[in-house]
C-alpha positions as CSV (number, residue, x, y, z in Angstrom):
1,X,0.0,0.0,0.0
2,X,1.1,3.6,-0.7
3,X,1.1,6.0,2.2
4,X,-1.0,8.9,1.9
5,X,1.1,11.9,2.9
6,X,-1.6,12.8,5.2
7,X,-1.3,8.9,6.8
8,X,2.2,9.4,7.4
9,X,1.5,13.2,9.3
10,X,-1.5,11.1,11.6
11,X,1.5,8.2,12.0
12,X,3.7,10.8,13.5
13,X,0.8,12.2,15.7
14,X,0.1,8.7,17.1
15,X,3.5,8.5,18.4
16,X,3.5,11.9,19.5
17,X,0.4,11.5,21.9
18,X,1.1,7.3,22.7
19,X,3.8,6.0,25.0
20,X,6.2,3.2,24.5
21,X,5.1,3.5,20.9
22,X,1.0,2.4,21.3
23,X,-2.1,5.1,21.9
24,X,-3.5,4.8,25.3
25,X,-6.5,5.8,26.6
26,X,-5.7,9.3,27.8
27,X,-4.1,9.3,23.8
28,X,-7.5,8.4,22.4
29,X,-9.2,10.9,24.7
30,X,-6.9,13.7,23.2
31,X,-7.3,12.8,19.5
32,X,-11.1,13.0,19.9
33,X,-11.0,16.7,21.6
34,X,-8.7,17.5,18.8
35,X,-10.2,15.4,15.5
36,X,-13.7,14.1,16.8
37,X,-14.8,10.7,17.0
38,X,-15.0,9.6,13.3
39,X,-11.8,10.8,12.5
40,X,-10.2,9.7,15.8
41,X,-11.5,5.6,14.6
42,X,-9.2,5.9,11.7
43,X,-6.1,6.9,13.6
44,X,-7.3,3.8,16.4
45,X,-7.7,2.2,13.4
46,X,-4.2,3.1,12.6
47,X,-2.9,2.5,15.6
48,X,-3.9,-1.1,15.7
49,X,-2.7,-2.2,12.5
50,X,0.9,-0.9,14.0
51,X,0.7,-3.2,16.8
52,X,-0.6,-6.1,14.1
53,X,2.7,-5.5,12.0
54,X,5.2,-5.1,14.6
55,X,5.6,-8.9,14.3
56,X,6.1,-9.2,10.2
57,X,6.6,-5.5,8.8
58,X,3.9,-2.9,7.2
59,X,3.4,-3.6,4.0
60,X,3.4,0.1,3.4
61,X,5.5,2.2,0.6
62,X,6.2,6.1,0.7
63,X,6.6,7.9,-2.4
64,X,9.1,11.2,-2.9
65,X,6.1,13.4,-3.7
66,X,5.4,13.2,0.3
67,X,8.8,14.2,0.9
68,X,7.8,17.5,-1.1
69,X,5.3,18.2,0.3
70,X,6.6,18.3,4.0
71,X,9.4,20.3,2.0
72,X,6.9,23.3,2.3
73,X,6.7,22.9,6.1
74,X,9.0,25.4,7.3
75,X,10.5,24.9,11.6
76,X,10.8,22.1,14.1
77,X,7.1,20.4,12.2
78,X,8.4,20.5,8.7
79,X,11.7,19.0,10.3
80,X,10.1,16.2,12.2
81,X,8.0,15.4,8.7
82,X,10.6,14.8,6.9
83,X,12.5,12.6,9.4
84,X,9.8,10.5,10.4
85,X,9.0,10.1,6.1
86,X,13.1,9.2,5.7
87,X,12.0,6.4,8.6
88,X,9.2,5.1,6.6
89,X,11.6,5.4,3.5
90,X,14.3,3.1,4.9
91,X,12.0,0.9,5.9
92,X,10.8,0.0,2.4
93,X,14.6,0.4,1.0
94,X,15.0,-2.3,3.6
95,X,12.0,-4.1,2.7
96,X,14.0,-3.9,-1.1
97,X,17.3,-5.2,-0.3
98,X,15.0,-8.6,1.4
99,X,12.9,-8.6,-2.1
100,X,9.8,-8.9,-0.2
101,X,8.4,-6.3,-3.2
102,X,9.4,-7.6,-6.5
103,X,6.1,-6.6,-8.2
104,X,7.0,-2.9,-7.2
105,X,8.9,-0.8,-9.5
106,X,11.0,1.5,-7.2
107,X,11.8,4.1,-9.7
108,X,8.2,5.0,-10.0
109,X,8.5,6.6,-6.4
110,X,11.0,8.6,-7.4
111,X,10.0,12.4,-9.2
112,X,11.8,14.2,-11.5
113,X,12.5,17.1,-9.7
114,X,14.3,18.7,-13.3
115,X,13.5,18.9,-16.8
116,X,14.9,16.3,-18.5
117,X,17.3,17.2,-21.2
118,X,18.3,14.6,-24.0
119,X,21.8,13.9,-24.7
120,X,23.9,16.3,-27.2
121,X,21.6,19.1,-25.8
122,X,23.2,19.9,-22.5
123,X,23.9,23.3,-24.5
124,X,20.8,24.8,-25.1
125,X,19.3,27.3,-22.7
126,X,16.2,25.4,-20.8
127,X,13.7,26.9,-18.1
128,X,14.2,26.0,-14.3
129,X,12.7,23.5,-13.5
130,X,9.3,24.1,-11.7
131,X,8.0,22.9,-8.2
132,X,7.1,19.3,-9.0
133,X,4.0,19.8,-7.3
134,X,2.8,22.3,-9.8
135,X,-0.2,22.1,-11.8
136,X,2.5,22.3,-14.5
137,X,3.9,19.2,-13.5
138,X,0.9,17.0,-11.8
139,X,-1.9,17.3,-14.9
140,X,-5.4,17.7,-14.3
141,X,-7.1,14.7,-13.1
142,X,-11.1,15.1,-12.1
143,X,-12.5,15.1,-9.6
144,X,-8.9,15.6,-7.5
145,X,-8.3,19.2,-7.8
146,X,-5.6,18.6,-4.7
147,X,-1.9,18.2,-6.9
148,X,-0.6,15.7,-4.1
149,X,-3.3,13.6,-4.5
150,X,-2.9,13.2,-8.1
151,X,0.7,13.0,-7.9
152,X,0.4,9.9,-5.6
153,X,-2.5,8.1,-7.7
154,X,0.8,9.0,-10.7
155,X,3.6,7.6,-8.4
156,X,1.0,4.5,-7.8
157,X,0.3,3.3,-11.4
158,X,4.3,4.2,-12.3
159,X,5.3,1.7,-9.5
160,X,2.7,-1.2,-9.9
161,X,1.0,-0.2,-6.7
162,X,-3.0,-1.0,-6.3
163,X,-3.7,0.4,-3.2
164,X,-3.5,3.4,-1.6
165,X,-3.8,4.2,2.6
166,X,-6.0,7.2,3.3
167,X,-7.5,9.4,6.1
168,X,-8.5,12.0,4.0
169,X,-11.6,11.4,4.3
170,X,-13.4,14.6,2.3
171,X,-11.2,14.1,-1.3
172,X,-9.3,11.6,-1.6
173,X,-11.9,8.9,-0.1
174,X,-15.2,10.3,-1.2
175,X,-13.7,10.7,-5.0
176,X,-12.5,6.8,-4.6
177,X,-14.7,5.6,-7.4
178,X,-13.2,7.2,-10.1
179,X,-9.5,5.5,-9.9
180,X,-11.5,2.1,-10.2
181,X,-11.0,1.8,-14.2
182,X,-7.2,3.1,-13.3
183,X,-6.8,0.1,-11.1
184,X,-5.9,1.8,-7.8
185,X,-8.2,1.4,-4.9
186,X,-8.5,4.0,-1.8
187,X,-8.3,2.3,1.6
188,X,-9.4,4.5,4.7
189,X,-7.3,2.6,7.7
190,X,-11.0,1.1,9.1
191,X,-11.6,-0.9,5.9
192,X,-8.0,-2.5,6.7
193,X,-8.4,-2.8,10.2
194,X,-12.1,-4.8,9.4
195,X,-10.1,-7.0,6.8
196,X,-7.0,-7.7,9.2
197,X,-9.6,-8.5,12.3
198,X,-11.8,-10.9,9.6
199,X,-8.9,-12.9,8.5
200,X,-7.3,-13.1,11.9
201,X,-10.8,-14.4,12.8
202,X,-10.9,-17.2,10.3
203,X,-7.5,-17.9,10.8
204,X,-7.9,-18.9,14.4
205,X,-11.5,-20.7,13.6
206,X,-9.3,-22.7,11.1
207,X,-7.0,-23.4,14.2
208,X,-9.7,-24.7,16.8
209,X,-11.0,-26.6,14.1
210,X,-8.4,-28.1,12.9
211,X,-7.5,-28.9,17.3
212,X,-10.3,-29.8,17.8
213,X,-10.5,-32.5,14.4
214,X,-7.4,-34.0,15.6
215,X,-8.4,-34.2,19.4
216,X,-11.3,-36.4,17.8
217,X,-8.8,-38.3,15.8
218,X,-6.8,-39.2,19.0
């Protein structure tokens, strides 16, 4: 799954208002006087699936367009973005180097942050290049009239990735329905919570079956 860049800003703020690395009650307490209760299920939400892949790794990619974007944060927040998306980002390079992803084209995470230039024309006088965040750079895609968003659904389809983690729960999720012919699908961190818990649950009903079929065989 690609990380939203707003997923990675709520993963920092669940480790900001946790302890030992896992939201506690008084945590939940202040994300609800802060975000409300719906939005405050998706960071639980978020927050469980952390404790879920402590034991085997997220299967979670960033892409270099969040990294731009927390390069508009100026002060101590913008530095802290960009540290805790350089965590994330070793994490996956790690993930690389174990070829747990070999469906996932790497390069298609990267952006361009220059014009590219083709060979025997280094000469010629060329414009700077632009933010790549631009609308210049990013081109239209309706409904998302947010650049970021676009530029991740880009970085998504360049890399082979299908899914994408959300909490944005106003664009990028309500607007979900028009990447199906693209073949990217919008997760909110509930709808991977409910599918973790359901398989977990069938999981350990296959178990006590499979006890309990072998307790009848003995």
């Amino acid at each position: 799954m690609l990380l939203d860049t707003c997923v990675i800003q709520n993963l920092k703020t669940l480790g900001d208002v946790g302890e030992d690395g896992h939201l506690t009650d008084e945590g939940e307490r202040i994300l609800v006087s802060r975000f409300g209760p719906t939005f405050t299920d998706e960071l639980v939400a978020l927050d469980g699936m952390l404790e879920v892949f402590e034991r085997n790794g997220a299967p979670w990619v960033v892409s270099e367009s969040s990294l731009i974007e927390f390069e508009k944060v100026n002060g101590a927040k913008g530095h802290d973005l960009r540290q805790w998306w350089h965590e994330w980002a070793r994490y996956f390079n790690g993930c690389l180097d174990e070829d747990w992803y070999p469906e996932i084209d790497p390069d298609g995470l990267i952006v361009q942050r220059g014009p590219q230039v083709a060979d025997g024309q280094l000469a010629l006088e060329i414009a700077p290049p632009l933010w790549p965040l631009s609308a210049d750079c990013v081109p239209t895609f309706k409904p998302f009239d947010d650049a970021g968003d676009r530029a991740l659904v880009r970085d998504a389809m360049r890399a082979g990735i299908s899914t994408v983690l959300t909490t944005d729960l106003k664009s990028f999720w309500r607007n979900r329905s028009a990447l199906y012919p693209l073949g990217v699908e919008i997760w909110r961190p509930t709808d991977l919570w409910m599918t973790l818990c359901h398989e977990q649950a069938v999981e350990v009903a296959r178990w006590r079956a499979a006890v309990e079929a072998a307790s009848w065989a003995g």
